[in-house]
N, CA, C and O atoms as a printed pandas DataFrame, in Angstrom:
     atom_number atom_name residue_name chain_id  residue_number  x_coord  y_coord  z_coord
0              1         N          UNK        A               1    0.819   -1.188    0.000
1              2        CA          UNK        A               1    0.000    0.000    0.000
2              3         C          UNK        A               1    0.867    1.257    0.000
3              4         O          UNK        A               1    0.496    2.137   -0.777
4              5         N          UNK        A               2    1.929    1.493    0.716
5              6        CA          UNK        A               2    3.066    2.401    1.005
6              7         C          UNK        A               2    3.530    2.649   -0.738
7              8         O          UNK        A               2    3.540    3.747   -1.295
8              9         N          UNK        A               3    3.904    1.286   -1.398
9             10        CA          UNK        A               3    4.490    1.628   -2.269
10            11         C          UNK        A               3    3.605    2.770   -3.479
11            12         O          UNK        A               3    4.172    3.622   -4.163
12            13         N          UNK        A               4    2.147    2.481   -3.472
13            14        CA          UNK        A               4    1.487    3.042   -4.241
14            15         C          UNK        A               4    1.216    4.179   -3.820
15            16         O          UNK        A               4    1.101    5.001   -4.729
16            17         N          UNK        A               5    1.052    4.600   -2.719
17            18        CA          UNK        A               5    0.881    6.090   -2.993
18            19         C          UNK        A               5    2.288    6.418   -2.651
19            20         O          UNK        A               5    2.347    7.585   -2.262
20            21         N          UNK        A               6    3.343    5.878   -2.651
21            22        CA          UNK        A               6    4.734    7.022   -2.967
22            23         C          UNK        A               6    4.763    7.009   -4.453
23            24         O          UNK        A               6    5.339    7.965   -4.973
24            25         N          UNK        A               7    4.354    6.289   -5.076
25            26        CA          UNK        A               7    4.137    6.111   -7.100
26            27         C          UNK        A               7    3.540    7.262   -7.102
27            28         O          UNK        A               7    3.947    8.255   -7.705
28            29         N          UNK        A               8    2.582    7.198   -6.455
29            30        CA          UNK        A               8    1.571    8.600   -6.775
30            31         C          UNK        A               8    1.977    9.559   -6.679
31            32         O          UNK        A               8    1.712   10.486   -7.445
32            33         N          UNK        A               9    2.948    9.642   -5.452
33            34        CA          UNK        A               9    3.480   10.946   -4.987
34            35         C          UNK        A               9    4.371   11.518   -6.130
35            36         O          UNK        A               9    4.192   12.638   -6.610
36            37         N          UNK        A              10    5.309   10.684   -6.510
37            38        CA          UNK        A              10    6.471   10.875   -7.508
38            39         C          UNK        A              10    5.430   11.393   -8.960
39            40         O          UNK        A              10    5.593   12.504   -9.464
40            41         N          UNK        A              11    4.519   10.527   -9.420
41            42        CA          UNK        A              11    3.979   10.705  -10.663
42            43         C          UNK        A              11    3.637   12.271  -10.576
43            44         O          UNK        A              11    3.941   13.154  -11.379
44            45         N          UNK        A              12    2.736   12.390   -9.067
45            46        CA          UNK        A              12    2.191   14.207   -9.013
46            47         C          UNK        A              12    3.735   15.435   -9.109
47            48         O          UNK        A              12    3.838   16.467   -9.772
48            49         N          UNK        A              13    4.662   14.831   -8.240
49            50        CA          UNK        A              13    5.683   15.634   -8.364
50            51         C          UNK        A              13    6.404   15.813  -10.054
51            52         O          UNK        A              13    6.963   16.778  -10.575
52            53         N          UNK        A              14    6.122   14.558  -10.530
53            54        CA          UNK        A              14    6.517   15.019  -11.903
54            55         C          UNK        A              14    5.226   15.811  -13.682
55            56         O          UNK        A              14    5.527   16.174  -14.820
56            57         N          UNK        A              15    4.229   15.737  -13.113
57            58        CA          UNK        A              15    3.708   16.588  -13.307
58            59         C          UNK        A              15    2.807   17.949  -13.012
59            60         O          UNK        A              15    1.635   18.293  -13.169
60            61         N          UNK        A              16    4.105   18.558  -12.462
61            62        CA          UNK        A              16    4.040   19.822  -11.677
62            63         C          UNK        A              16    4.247   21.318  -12.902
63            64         O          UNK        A              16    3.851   22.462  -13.126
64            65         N          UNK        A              17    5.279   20.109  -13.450
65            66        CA          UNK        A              17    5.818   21.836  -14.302
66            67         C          UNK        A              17    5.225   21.338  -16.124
67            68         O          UNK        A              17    5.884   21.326  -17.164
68            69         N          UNK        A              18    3.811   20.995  -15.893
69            70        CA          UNK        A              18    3.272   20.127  -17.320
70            71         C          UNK        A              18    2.350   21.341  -17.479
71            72         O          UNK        A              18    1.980   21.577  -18.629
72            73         N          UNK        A              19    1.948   22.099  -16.552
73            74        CA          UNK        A              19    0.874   23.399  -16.847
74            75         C          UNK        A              19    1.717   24.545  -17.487
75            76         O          UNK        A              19    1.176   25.379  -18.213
76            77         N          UNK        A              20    3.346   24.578  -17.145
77            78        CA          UNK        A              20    3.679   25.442  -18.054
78            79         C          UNK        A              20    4.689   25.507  -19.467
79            80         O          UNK        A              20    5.132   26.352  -20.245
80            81         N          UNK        A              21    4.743   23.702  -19.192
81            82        CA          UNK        A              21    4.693   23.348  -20.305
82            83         C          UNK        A              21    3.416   23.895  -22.092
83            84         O          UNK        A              21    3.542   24.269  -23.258
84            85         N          UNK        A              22    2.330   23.547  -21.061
85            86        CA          UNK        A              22    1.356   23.745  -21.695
86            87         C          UNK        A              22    1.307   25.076  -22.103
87            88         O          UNK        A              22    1.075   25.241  -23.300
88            89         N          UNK        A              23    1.472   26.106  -21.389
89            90        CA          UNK        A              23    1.328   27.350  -21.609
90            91         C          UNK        A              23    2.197   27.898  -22.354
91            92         O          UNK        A              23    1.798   28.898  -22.952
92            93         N          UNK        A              24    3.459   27.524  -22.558
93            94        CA          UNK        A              24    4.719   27.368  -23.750
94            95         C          UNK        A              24    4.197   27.276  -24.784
95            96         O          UNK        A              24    4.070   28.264  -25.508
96            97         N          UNK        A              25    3.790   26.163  -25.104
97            98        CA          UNK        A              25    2.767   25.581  -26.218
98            99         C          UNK        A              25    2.116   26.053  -26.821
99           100         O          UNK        A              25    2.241   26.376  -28.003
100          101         N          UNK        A              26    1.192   26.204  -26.047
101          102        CA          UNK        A              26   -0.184   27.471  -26.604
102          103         C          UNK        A              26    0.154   28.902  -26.932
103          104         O          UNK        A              26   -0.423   29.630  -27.741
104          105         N          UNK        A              27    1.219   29.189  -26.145
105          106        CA          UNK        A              27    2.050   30.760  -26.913
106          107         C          UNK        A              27    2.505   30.609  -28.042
107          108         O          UNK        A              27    2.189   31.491  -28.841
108          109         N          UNK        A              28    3.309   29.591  -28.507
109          110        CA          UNK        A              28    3.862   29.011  -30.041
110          111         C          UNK        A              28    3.225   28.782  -30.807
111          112         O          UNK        A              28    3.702   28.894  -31.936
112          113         N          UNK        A              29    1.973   28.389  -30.702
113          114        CA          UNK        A              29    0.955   27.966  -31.230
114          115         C          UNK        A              29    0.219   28.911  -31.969
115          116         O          UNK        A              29   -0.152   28.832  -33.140
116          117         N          UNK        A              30   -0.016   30.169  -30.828
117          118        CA          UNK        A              30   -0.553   31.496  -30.995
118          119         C          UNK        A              30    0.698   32.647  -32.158
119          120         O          UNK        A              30    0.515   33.317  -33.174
120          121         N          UNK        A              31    1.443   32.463  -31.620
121          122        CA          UNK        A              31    2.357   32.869  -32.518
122          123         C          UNK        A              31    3.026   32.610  -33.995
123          124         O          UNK        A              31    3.646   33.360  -34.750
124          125         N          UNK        A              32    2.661   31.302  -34.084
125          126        CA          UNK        A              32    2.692   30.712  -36.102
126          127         C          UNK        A              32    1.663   31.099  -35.989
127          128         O          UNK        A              32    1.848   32.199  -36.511
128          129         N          UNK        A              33    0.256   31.099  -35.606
129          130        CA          UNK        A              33   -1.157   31.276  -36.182
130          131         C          UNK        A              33   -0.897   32.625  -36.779
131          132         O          UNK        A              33   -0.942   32.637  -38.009
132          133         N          UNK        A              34   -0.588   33.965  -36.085
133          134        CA          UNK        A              34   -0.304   34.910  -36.089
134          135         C          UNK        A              34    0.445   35.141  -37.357
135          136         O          UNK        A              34    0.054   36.009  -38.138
136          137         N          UNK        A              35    1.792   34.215  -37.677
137          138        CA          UNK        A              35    2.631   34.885  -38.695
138          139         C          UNK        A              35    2.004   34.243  -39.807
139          140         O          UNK        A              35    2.319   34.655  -40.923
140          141         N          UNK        A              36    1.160   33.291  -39.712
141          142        CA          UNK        A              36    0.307   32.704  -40.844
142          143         C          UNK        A              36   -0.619   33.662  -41.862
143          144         O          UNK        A              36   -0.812   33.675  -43.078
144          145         N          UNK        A              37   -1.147   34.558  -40.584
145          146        CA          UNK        A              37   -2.372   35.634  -40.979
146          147         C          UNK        A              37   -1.666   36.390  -41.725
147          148         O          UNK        A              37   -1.879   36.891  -42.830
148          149         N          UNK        A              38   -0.348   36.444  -40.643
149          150        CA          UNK        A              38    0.403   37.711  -41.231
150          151         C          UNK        A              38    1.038   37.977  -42.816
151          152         O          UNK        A              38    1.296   39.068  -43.325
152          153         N          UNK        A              39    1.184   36.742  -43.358
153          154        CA          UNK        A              39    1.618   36.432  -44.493
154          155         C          UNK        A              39    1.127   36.024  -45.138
155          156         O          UNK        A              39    1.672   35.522  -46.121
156          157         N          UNK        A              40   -0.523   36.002  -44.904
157          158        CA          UNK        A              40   -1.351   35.848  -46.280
158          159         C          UNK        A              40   -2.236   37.063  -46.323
159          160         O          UNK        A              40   -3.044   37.188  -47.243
160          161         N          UNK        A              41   -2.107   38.104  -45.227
161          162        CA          UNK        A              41   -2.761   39.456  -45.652
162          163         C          UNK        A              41   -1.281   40.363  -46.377
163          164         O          UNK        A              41   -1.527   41.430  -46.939
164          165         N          UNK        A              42   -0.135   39.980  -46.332
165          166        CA          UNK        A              42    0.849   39.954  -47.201
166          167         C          UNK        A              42    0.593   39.724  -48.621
167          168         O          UNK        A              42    0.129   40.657  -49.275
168          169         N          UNK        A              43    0.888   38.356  -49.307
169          170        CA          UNK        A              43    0.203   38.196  -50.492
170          171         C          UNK        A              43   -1.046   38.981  -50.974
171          172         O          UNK        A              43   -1.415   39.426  -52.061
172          173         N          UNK        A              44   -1.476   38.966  -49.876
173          174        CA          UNK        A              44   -2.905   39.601  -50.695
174          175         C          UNK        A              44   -2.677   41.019  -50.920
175          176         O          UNK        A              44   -3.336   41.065  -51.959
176          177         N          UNK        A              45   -2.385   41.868  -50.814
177          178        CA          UNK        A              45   -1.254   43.315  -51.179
178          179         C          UNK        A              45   -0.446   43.173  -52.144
179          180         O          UNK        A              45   -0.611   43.903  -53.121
180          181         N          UNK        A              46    1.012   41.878  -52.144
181          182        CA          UNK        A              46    1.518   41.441  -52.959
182          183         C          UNK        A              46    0.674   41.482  -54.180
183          184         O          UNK        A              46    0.968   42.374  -54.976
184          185         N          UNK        A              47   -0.476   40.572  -54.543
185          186        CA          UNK        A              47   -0.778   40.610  -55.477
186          187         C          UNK        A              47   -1.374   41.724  -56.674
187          188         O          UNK        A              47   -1.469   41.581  -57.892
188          189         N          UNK        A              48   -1.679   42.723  -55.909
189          190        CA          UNK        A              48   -2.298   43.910  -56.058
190          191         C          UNK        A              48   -1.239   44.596  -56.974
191          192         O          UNK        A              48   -1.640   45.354  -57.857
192          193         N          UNK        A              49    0.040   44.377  -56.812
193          194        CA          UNK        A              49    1.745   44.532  -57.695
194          195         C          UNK        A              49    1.803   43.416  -58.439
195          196         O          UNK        A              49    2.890   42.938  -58.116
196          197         N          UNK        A              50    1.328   42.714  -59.218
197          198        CA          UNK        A              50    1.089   41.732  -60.368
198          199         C          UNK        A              50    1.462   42.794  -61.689
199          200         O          UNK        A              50    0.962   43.918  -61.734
200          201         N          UNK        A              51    2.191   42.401  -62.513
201          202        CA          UNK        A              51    2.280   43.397  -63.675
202          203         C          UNK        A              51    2.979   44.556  -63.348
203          204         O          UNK        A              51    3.304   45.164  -64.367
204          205         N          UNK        A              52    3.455   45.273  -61.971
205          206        CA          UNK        A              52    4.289   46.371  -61.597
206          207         C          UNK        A              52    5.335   45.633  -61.513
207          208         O          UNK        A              52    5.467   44.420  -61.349
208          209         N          UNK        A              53    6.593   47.075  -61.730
209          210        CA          UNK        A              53    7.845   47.054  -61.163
210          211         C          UNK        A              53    7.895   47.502  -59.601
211          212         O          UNK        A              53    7.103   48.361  -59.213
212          213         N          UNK        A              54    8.465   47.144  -59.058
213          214        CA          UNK        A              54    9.249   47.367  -57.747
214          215         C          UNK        A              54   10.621   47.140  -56.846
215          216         O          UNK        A              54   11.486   46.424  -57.351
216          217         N          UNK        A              55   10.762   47.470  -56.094
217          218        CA          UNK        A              55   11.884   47.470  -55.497
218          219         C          UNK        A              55   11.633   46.278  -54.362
219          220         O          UNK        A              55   11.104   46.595  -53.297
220          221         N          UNK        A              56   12.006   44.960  -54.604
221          222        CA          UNK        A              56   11.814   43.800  -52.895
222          223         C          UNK        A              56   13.393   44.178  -52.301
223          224         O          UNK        A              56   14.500   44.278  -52.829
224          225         N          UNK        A              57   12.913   44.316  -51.048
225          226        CA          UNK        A              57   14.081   44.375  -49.979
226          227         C          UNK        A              57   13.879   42.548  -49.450
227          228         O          UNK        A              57   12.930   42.010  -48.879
228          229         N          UNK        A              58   15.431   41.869  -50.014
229          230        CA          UNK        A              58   14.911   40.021  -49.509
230          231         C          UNK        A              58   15.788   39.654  -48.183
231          232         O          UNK        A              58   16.952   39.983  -47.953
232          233         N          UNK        A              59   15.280   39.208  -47.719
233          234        CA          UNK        A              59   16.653   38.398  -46.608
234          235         C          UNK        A              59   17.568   38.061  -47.179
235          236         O          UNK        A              59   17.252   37.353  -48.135
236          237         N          UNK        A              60   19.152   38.297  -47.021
237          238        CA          UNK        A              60   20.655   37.802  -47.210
238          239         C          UNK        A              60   20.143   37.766  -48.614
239          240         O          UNK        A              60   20.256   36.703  -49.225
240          241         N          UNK        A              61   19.596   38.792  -49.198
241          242        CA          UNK        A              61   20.080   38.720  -50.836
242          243         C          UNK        A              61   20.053   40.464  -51.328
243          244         O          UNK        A              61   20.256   40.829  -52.485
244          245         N          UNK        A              62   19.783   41.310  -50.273
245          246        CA          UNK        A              62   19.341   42.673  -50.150
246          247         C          UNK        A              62   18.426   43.495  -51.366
247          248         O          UNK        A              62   17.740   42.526  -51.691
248          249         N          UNK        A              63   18.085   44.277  -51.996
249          250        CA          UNK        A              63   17.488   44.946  -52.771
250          251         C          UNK        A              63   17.705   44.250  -54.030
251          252         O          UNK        A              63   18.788   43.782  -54.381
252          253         N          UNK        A              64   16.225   44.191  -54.933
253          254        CA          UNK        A              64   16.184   43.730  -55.684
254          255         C          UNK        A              64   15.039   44.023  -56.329
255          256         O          UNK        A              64   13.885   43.719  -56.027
256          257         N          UNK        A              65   15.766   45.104  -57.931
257          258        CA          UNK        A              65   14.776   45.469  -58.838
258          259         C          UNK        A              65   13.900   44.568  -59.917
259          260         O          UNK        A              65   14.476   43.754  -60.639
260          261         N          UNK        A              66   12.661   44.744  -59.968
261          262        CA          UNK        A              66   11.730   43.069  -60.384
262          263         C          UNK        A              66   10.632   43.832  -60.822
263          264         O          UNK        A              66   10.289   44.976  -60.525
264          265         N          UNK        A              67   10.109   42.942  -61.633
265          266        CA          UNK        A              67    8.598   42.923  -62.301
266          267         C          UNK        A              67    8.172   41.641  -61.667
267          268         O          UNK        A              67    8.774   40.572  -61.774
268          269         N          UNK        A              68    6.843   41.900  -60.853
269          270        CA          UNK        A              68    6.041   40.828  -60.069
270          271         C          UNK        A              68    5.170   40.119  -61.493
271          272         O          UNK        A              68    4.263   40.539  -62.211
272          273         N          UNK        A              69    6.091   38.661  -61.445
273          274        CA          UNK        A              69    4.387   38.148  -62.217
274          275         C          UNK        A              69    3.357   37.689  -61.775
275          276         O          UNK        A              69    2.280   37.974  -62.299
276          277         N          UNK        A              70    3.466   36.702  -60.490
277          278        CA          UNK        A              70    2.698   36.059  -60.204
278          279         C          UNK        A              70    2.736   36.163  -58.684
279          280         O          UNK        A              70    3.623   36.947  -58.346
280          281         N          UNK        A              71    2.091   35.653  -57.680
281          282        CA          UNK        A              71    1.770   35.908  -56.388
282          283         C          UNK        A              71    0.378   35.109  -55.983
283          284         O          UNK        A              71   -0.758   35.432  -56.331
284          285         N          UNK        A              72    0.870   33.642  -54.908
285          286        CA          UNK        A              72    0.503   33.064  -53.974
286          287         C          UNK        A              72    0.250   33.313  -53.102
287          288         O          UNK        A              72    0.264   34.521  -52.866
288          289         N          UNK        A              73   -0.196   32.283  -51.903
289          290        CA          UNK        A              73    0.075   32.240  -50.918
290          291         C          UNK        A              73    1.280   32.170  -49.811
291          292         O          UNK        A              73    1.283   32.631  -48.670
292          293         N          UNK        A              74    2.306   31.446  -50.506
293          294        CA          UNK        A              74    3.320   31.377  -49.665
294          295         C          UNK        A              74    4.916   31.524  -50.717
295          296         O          UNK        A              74    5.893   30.790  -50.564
296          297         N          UNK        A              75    4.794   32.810  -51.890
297          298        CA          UNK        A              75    5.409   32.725  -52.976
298          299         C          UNK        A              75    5.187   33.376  -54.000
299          300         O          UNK        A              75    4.043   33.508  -54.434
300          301         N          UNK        A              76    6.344   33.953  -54.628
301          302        CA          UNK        A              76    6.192   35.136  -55.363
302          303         C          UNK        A              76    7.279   34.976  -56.437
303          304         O          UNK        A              76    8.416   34.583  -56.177
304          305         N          UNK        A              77    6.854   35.302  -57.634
305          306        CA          UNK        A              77    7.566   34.509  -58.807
306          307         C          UNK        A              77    7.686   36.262  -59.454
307          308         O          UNK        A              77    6.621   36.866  -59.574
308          309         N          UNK        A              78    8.935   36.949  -59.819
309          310        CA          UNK        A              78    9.412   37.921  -60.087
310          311         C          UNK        A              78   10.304   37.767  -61.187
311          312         O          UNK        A              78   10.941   36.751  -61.467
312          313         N          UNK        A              79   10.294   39.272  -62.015
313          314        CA          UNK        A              79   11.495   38.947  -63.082
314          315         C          UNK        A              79   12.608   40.176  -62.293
315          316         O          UNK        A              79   12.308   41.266  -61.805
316          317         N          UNK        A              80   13.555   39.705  -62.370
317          318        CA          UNK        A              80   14.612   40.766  -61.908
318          319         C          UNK        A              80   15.101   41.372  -62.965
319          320         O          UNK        A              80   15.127   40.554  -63.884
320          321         N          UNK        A              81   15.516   42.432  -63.310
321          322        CA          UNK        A              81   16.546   43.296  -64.316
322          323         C          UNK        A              81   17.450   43.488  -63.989
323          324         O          UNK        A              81   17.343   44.503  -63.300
324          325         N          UNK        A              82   18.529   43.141  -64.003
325          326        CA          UNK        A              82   20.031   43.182  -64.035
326          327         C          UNK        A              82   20.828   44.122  -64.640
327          328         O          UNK        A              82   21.472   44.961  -64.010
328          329         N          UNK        A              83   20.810   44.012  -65.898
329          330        CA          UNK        A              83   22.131   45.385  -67.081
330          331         C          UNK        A              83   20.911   45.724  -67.734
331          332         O          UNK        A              83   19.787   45.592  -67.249
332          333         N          UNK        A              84   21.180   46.148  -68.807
333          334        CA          UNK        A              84   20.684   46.902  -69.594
334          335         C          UNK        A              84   19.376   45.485  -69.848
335          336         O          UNK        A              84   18.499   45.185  -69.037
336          337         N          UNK        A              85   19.626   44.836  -71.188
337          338        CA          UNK        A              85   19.026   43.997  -71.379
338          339         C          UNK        A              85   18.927   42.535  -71.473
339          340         O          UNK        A              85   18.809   41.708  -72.378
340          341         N          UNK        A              86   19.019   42.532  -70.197
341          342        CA          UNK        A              86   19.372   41.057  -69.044
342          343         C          UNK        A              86   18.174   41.445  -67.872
343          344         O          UNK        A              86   17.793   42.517  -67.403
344          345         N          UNK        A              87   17.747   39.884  -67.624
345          346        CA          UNK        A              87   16.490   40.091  -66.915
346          347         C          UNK        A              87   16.635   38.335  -66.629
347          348         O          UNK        A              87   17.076   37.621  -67.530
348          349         N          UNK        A              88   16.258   37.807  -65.420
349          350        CA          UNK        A              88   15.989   36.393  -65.185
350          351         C          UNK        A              88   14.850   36.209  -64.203
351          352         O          UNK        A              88   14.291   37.186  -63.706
352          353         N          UNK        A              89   14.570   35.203  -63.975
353          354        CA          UNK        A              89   13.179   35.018  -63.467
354          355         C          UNK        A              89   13.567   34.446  -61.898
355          356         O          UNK        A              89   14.438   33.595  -61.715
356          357         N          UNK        A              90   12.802   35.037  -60.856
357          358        CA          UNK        A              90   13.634   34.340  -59.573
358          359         C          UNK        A              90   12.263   33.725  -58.886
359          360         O          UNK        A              90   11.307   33.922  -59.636
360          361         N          UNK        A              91   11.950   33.135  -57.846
361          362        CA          UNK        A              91   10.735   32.510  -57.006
362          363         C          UNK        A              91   11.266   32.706  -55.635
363          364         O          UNK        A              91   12.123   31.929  -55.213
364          365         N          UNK        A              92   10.767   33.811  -54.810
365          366        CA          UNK        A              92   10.698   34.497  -53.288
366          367         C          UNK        A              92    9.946   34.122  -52.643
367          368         O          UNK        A              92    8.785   34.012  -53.038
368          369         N          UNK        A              93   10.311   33.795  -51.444
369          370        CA          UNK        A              93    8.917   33.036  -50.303
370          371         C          UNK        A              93    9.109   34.773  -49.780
371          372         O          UNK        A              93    9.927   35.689  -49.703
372          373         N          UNK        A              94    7.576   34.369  -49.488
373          374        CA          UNK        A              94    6.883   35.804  -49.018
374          375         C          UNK        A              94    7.236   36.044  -47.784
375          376         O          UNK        A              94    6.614   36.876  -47.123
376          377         N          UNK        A              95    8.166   35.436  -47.334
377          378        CA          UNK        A              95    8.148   35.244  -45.443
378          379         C          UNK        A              95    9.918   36.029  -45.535
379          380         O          UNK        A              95   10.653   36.571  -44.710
380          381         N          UNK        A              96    9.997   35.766  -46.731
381          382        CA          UNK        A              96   11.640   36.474  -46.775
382          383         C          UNK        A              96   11.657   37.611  -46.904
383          384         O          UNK        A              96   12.702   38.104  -46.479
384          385         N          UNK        A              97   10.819   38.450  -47.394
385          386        CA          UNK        A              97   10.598   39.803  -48.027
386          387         C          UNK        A              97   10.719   40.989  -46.895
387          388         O          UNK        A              97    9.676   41.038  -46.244
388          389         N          UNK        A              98   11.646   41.912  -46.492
389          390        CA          UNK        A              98   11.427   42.988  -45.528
390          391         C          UNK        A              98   10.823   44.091  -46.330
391          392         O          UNK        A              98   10.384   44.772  -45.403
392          393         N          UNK        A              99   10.593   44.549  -47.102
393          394        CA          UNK        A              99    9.328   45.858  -47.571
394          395         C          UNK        A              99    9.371   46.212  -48.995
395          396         O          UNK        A              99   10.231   45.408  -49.356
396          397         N          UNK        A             100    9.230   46.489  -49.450
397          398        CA          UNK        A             100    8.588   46.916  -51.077
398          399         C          UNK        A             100    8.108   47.863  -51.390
399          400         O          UNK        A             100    6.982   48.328  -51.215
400          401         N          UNK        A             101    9.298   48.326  -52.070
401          402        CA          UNK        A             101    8.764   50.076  -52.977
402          403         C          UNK        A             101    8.470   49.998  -54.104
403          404         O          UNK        A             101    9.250   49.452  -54.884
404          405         N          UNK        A             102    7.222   50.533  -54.553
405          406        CA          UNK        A             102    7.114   50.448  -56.073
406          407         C          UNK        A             102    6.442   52.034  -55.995
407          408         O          UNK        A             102    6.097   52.610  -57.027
């Protein structure tokens, strides 16, 4: 009988710190939901620059002059201009993008 409720005792002592476990969780949770919204009321602006030139500021690739063709949800298919008449086609996740001048 002793032995079972010291089991018990140990089992309660080890889920002590499971409520803020939980609460970890549910903040992370809350927080992708968040950058989810955040990056498809993104695109949806993005797309609105379909057929414009602009200026994308990208992560570790810095400024970059482009004609938007197309625009997803999670992706953005651009022509860049380079020299004079040189131009290549690149595909940007929308989550990389810091701001956009056109």
């Amino acid at each position: 009988m002793e032995f079972i409720g010291i089991m018990a005792f140990i089992i309660a002592i080890s889920n002590m710190g499971l409520s803020d476990k939980v609460k970890k969780l549910k903040a992370d949770v809350k927080k992708i939901n968040t950058s989810i919204k955040v990056e498809i009321e993104m695109s949806k602006i993005l797309k609105a620059l379909e057929g414009k030139r602009c200026t994308l500021s990208v992560i570790a690739k810095g400024p970059v002059d482009c004609e938007v063709i197309n625009v997803d949800d999670e992706w953005m298919e651009v022509k860049q201009f380079l020299k004079k008449d040189q131009s290549k086609i690149m595909i940007i996740r929308i989550e990389k993008i810091n701001d956009v001048v056109y």
